[in-house]
C-alpha positions in Angstrom: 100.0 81.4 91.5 97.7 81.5 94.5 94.1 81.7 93.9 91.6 83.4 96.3 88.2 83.5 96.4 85.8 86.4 98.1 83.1 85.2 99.9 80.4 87.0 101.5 79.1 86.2 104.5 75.6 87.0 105.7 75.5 85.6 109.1 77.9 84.9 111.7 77.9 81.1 112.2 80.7 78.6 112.9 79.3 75.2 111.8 78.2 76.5 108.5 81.4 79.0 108.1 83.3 75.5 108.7 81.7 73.5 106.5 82.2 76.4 103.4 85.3 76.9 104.4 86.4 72.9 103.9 84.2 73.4 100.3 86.8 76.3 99.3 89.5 74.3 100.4 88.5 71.2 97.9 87.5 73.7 95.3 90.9 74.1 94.8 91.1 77.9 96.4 94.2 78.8 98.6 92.6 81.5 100.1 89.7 83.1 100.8 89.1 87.0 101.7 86.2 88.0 104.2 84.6 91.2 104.1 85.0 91.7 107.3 81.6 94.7 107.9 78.5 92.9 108.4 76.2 93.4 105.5 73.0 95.5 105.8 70.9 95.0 108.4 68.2 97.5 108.8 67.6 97.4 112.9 71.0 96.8 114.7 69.8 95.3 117.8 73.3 96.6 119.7 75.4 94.4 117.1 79.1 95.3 116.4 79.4 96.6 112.7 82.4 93.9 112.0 81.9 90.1 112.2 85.0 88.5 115.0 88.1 88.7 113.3 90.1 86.5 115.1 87.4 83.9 115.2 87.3 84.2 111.3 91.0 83.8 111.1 90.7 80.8 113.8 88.2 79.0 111.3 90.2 79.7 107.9 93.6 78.5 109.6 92.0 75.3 110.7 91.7 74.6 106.8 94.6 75.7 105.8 93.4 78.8 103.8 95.1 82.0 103.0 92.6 84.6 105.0 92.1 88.3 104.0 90.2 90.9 105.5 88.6 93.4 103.6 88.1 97.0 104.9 86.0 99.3 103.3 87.3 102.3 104.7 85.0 105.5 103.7 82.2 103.2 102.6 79.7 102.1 106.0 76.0 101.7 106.1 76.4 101.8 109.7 78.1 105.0 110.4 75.0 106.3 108.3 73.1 105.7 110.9 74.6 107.3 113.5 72.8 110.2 114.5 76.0 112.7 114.2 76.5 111.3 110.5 76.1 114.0 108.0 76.2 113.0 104.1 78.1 114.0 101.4 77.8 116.9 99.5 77.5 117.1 95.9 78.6 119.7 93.5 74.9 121.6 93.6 74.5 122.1 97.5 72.3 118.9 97.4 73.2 115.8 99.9 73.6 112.6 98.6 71.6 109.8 99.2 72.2 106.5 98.8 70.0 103.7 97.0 69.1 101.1 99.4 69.3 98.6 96.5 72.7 100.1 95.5 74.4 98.9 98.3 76.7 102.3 98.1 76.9 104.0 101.5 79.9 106.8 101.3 81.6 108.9 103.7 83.4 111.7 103.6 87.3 111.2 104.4 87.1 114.8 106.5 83.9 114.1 108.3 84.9 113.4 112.2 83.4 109.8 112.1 85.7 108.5 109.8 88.8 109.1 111.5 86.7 107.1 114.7 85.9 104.2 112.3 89.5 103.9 110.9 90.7 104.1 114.9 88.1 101.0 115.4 89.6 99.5 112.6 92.7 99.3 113.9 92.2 98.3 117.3 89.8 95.5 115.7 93.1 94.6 114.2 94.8 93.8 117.7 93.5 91.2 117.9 94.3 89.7 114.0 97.0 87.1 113.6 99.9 88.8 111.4 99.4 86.0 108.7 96.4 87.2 107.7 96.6 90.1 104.9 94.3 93.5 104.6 92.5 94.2 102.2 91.6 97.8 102.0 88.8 98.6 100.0 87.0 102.4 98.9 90.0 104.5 100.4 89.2 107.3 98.6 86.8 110.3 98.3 83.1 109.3 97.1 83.5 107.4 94.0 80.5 105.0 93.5 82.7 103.0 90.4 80.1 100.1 90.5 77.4 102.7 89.0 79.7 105.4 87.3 80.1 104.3 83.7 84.1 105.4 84.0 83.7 108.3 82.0 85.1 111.2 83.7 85.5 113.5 81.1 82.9 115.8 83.5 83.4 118.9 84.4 82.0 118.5 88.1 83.4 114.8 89.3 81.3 113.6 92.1 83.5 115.3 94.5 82.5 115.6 98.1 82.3 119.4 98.7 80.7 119.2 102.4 81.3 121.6 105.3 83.8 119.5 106.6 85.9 119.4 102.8 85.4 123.0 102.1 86.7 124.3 105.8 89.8 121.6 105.9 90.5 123.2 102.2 90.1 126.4 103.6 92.9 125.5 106.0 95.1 124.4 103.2 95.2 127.4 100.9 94.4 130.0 103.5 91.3 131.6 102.2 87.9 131.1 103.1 86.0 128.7 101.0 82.0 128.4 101.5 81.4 127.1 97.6 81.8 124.5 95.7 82.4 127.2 92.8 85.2 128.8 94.7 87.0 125.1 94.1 87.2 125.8 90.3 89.4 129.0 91.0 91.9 127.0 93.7 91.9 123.4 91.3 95.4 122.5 91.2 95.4 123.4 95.1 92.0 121.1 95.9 93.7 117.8 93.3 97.3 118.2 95.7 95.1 118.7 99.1 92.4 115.7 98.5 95.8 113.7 97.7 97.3 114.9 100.6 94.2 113.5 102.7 94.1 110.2 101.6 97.8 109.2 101.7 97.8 110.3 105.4 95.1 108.1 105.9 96.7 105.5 104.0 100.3 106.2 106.7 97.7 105.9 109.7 96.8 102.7 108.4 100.3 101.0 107.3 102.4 103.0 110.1 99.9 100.7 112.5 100.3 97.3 111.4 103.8 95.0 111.9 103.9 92.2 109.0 100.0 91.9 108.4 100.6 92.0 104.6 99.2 95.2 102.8 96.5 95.2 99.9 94.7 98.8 98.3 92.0 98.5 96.4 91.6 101.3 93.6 89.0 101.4 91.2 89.0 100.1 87.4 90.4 103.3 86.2 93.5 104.3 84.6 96.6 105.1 87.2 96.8 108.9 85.4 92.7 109.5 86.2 92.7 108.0 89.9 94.3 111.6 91.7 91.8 113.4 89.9 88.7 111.5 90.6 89.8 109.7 94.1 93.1 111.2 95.7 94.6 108.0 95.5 98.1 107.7 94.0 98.7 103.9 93.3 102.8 104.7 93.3 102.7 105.7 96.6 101.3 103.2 98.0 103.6 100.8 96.2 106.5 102.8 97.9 105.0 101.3 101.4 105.1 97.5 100.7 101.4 97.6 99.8 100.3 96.0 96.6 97.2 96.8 94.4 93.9 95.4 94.0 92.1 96.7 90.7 88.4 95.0 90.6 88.5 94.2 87.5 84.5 93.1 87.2 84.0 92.9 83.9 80.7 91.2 83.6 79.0 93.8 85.9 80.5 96.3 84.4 78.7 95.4 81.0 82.2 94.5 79.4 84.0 91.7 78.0 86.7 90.4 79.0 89.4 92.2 76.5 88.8 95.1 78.7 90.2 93.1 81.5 93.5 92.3 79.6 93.4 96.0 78.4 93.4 97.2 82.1 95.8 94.7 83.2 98.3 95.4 80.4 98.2 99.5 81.4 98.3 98.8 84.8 102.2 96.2 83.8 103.7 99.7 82.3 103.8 101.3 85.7 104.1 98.4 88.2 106.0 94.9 89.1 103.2 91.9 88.4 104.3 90.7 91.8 102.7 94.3 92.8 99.2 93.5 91.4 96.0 91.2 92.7 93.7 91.2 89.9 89.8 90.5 91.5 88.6 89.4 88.6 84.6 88.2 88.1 83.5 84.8 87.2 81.0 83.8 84.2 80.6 81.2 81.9 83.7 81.3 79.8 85.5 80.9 83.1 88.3 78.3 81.4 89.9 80.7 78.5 89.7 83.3 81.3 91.6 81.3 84.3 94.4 80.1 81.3 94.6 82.9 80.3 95.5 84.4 84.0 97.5 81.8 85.1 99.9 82.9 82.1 100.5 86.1 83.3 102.8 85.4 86.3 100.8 86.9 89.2 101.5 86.1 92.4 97.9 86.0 93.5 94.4 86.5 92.4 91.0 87.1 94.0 87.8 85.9 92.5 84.5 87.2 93.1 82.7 85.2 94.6 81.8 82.0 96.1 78.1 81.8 95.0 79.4 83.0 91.6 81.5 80.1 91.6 79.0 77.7 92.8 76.2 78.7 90.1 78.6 78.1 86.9 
């Protein structure tokens, strides 16, 4: 089994980056996965949204660690402030705005500017060795799982039901759509049509790369609730080579750690273990954890995160 660890980096910089990168190594990681979007910054100052990729995958090679990139793909503090970015739209008319502090900033998978970020992305990518794997994170419609106690038994999900949702759905079924209300009377039509966004976006992105290996990211949900609450069909992507990445974060999530097993054994009924990546959080009972992991027969697993790993 190989063992990755995420870490996060604030700053640019190649002596420090180095010298982490060597620590990982002795630690006893094989890999280590880069979110790859530069974290909040509140005056940009003309800088790029993504750190150098190639330069990160220069610095991990020269180690000899594993490198993944991660992607979030309808998740961007900077496209929030561009000055064409309009939020999204909850279920009462009302915007949504994010919590600085929450670190949550979601976009809509029909508003214009996503479609320009994922064609950055991928150009970004050019210039990305093909041994380096893709992690692609928040490919979905606004789901903020961190904060959402996974309880969806609600009526109104926190959909996106913005101009740009309720005219491409209008498109879809042929009848004009100006409420979210109007949704309830077309449901089984908005589930099959949100699905049928976010597996196109999920083509774009796969039909694009050659052998960059292929990682999706769902939230800690069950596989039957995902459609309904994201558009995201785990199967599917499965069908493409990808392989899945629950974050299974059980500490931040105010569980323990059955509740990882519990996930991990639903998630065995419908997939291959070679399929899965658990990202699983460290705390103090790390050891019973790890063995009990290492048992399983995964291929790989991500931990989260280096200055978790450091303080235990």
């Amino acid at each position: 089994m190989s063992k990755h660890i995420r870490y996060n980096i604030q700053n640019f910089n190649k002596k420090d980056l180095q010298n982490t990168f060597k620590r990982i190594k002795r630690a006893g990681f094989s890999g280590v996965v880069i979110p790859a979007a530069r974290p909040f910054i509140s005056d940009l100052n003309g800088e790029c949204e993504f750190f150098p990729v190639d330069e990160l995958a220069y610095l991990a090679r020269e180690q000899d660690l594993d490198l993944t990139l991660e992607f979030n793909i309808f998740e961007s503090w900077y496209v929030w402030k561009h000055q064409n970015f309009s939020a999204p739209v909850k279920f009462n008319n009302s915007p949504y705005y994010p919590a600085q502090e929450k670190n949550y900033y979601p976009i809509c998978p029909n508003n214009p500017l996503a479609e320009k970020r994922i064609e950055r992305i991928l150009s970004l990518l050019e210039t990305v060795p093909e041994s380096v794997a893709l992690l692609i994170s928040e490919m979905g419609f606004p789901f903020n799982w961190m904060e959402n106690n996974l309880d969806i038994q609600n009526s109104h999900p926190p959909f996106c039901y913005c101009p740009f949702c309720l005219g491409e759905f209008s498109e879809y079924i042929d009848e004009l759509v100006t409420e979210p209300q109007q949704v309830e009377n077309n449901f089984r039509y908005w589930m099959d049509w949100r699905i049928n966004v976010i597996y196109k976006y999920f083509v774009d992105i796969f039909s694009n790369l050659i052998d960059n290996p292929l990682i999706i990211s769902i939230p800690p949900l069950s596989l039957i609730d995902l459609p309904f609450v994201t558009g995201q069909i785990p199967i599917a992507f499965l069908r493409e080579d990808a392989r899945i990445a629950p974050p299974l974060l059980h500490v931040s999530k105010n569980k323990n750690f059955r509740w990882v097993i519990d996930q991990l054994r639903h998630y065995e009924l419908e997939m291959d273990e070679n399929d899965l990546i658990p990202i699983l959080e460290l705390n103090s009972d790390k050891v019973d954890n790890l063995e009990f992991i290492e048992k399983r027969g995964y291929q790989d697993v991500i931990y989260d995160d280096w200055d978790k790993f450091l303080e235990l």
